[in-house]
N, C-alpha and C positions, 0 to 999 in steps of 0.2 A: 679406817678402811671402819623409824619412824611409828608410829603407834597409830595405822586406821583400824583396819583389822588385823587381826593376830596370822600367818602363819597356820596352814595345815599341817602339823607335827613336822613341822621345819625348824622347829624354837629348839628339836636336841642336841643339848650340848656334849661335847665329847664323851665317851663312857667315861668312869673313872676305875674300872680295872685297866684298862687295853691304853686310857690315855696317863695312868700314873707310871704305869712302866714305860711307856714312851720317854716320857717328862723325866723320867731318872737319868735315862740312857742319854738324852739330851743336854745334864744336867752335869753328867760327868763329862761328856764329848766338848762344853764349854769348860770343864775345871782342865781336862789333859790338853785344851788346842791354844788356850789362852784366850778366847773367844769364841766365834761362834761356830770358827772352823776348827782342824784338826793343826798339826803343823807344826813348827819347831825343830828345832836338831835334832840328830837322831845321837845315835853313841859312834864312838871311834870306831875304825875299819876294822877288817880285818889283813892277817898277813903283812903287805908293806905298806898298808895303809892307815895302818895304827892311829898314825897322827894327826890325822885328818877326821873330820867332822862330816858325816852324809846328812844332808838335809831333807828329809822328807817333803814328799810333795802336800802342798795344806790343802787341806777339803772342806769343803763352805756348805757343809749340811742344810742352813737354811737359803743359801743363795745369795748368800750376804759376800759379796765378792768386791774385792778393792778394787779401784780403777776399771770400776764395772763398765761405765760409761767410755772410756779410753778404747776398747773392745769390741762395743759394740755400735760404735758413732764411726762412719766413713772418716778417715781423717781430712776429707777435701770438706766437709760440712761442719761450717761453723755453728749449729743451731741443732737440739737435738731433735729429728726430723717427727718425733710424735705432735711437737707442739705446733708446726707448721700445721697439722691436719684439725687441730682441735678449733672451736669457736669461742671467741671473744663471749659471747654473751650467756657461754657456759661458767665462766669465771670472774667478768665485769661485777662489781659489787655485791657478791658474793663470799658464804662463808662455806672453803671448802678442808679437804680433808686426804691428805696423801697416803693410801698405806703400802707399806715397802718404802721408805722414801731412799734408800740407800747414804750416798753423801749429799741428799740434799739438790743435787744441780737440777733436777724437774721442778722441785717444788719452790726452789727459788726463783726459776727461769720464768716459770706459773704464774708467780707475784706479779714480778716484771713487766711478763710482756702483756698482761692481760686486766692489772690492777684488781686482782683479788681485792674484796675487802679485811678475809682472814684467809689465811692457810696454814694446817697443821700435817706435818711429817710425821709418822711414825715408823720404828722399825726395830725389830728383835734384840739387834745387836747395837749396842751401846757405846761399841769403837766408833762404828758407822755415825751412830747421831752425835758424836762427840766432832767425828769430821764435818758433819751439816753444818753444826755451829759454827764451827772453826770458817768455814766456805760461805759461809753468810756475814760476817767478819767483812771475811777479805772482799768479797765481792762489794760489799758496800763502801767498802774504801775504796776500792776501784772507782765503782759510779761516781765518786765526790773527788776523787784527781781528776777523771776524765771532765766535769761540770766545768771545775774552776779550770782546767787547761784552754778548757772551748772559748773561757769568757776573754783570758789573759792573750788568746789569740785572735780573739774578735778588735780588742783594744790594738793592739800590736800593728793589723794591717791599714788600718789609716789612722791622719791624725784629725781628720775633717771635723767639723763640728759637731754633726749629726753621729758619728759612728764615736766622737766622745761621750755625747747626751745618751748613746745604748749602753755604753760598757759602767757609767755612771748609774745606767736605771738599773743593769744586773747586778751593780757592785750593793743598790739599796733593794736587789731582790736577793741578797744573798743568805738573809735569814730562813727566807721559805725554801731556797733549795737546801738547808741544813736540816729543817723542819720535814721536807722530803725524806732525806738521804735517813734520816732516824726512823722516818715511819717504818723503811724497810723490817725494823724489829719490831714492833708494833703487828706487822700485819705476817710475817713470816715468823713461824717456832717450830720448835723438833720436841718431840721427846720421845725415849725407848718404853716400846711397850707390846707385849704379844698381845696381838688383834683380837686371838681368837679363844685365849684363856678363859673366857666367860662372856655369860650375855647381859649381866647387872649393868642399872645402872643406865641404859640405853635410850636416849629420848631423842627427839627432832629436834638438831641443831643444827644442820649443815644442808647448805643447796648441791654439791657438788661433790662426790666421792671418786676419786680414780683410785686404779690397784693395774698397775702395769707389770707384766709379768712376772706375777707372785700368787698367782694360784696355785701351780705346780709344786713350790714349794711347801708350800699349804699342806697341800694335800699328800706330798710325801710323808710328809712329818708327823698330821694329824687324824691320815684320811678321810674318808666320805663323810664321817664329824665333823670333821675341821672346816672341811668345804661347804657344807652347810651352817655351819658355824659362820663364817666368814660371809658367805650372801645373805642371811637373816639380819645380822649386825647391820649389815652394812641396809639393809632397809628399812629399818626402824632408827635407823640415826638420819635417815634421808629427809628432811621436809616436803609436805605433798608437793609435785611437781617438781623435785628433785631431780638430778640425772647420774647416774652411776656409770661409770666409763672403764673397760676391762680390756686388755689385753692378757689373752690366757696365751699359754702356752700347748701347742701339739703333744697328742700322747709321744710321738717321736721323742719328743725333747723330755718325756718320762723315761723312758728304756734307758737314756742316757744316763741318766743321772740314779738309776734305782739303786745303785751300790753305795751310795754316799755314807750311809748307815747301815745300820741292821733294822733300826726303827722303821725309816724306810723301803727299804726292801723288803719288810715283812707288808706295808700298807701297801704297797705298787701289787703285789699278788691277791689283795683283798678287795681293792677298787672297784666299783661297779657303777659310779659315773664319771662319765666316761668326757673329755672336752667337749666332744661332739654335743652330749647331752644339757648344757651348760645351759644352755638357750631355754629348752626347756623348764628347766628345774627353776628356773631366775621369774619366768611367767607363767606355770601351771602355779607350781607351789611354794615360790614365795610370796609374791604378787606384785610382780611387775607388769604395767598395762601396753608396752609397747618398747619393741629395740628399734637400733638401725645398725650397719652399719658403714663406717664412715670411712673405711679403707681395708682392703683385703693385702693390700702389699704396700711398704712402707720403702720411698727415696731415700738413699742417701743411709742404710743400714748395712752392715756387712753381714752375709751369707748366713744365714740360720735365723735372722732378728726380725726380717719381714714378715711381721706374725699381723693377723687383723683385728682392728680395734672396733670393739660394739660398745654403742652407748645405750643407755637400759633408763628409761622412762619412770618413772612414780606416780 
C-alpha cells in the first residue's frame, strides 16, 4: 500500500504522543487476543455451569478477519467480483503492490488472471500472511494437477496419430509448464508489515497499488494521521503514470465498527476527514492528477460489500 514533488504538508506522520499510546493499546490487544483480534475462552460459568467454558466473541480490531472472503463473496460466484471490474493492462507486466492483502486470494487471483509481472501482499497480521503463503502453496499445486490432468485426458480420448503427435509435444512441453507453475513464487510474495508505521525509506518501485477496503481500518486505528500517512506512501511509491485503485469503505461502516477498541473509538470522535472528502485530499493535497470511477456497485457481493471502486492516476 513516488518522488516528483513533495506533498503540501501531507508528508505528517502519525504524532507520537496520540500514536504511541495507540501503538501500546494495540500492542497489548495482540498479546491478550493471540493475534490481531481479541478472542479466546473465557473462564468457567457460573452456578450449574461451572464446567463449561464460555467462549468469547473475537474482535478484529484491524479488520483482519478470517474467511473474510467466505462472507463477503455471493456463494453462487466463483471469481471474486472486484477482479471482474478491474483492467488487464492495469496489471499486465507490471510491478504491483497489495495492501491489506488478508489470506492472499486477491493478490494471488491478480497474478493469475492478469500476469503481473510482481505482486507484493502485505498485511498487519502475520496469521493472515502465514495463511497467503500457505494459499499460494496449495493453489499452485492445484494449477499443476489441473495442467497434467488436461494433458492425460487430451491423450486418453483418441488414439489417432495426430492427437498422439500432441499429447507427445505437451509431454516435451512439460518442463515449461513446471517452469510456469514455479514462476507463480517468483512473481507472487506476502510479507506482514504496518503500511503506515513510517514514511522512510519510500521510492518509485511499483506501477500499480490497490488497498481494497482497508481505509476504514486505517483510520480507526491511526486516524486522520494514519490516513494521510497511507495516501502519501502510497504516492511516492507510485511510478509516474502509476495507478492507485481504492475501495474505501462508508462512514456507515465506521459507526459500526467504532467500539472495536478504545483506540478506536477515541479516533472515530476525532475524525475530520471524512470518506466523502477522500477524493479531494488524494488531488488537492497529495497530488494526484485525475480519478475515475470504475464501478459504484459491485455483482455478485452480499449486502453491505457493494462499495465503489476509484482508481486515482499519477
Amino acid at each position: 500500500m513516488a518522488t516528483a514533488t513533495e506533498p503540501e504538508e501531507a508528508a505528517r506522520p502519525p504524532s507520537a504522543g496520540k500514536g504511541a499510546k495507540g501503538e501500546g493499546d494495540r500492542k497489548r490487544s495482540l498479546e491478550q487476543g493471540g493475534g490481531r483480534g481479541g478472542g479466546g475462552g473465557g473462564g468457567g460459568g457460573a452456578g450449574g455451569n461451572q464446567g463449561q467454558k464460555r467462549k468469547r466473541k473475537e474482535v478484529f480490531i484491524y479488520g483482519n478477519y478470517k474467511n473474510y472472503y467466505g462472507y463477503r463473496i455471493d456463494r453462487n460466484v466463483g471469481e471474486d467480483p472486484r477482479l471482474e471490474v478491474f483492467k488487464k493492462q492495469w496489471f499486465e507486466g507490471k510491478d504491483c503492490l497489495d495492501i491489506g492483502c488478508n489470506q492472499g486470494l486477491v493478490t494471488i487471483g491478480l497474478a493469475m488472471k492478469f500476469e503481473c509481472r510482481s505482486i507484493l501482499g502485505v498485511d498487519i497480521d502475520s496469521g493472515l500472511i502465514e495463511t497467503a503463503k500457505w494459499n499460494l502453496r496449495r493453489i499452485s499445486r492445484l494449477d499443476k494437477v489441473a495442467t497434467k490432468s488436461d494433458k492425460a485426458q487430451k491423450s486418453s480420448n483418441s488414439l489417432s496419430q495426430s492427437s498422439l503427435e500432441e499429447a507427445a509435444s505437451d509431454m516435451s512441453n512439460e518442463s515449461h509448464s513446471n517452469q510456469k507453475n514455479s514462476d507463480l513464487f517468483k512473481i507472487v510474495s506476502f510479507r506482514r508489515e504496518n503500511f503506515v508505521e513510517n514514511l522512510h525509506g519510500c521510492s518509485e518501485q511499483y506501477d500499480t497499488i490497490i488497498c481494497l477496503s482497508v481505509t476504514k481500518w486505517i483510520h480507526l486505528n491511526w486516524g486522520d494521521d494514519g490516513l494521510i500517512t497511507l495516501f502519501v506512501k502510497i504516492w511516492r511509491l507510485l511510478r509516474p503514470g502509476g495507478i492507485f485503485i481504492m475501495e474505501p469503505q462508508p462512514w456507515t461502516s465506521y459507526r459500526r465498527n467504532r467500539l472495536v477498541s478504545e483506540v478506536a473509538k477515541e479516533n472515530f470522535n476525532n475524525i475530520c476527514i471524512y470518506p466523502e472528502n477522500f477524493r479531494e485530499v488524494l488531488l488537492d493535497k497529495v497530488g494526484f492528477r485525475s480519478v475515475e470511477m470504475i464501478t459504484d456497485r459491485l455483482v455478485g457481493t452480499v449486502t453491505g460489500f457493494d462499495r465503489p471502486i476509484e482508481v486515482y492516476h499519477k
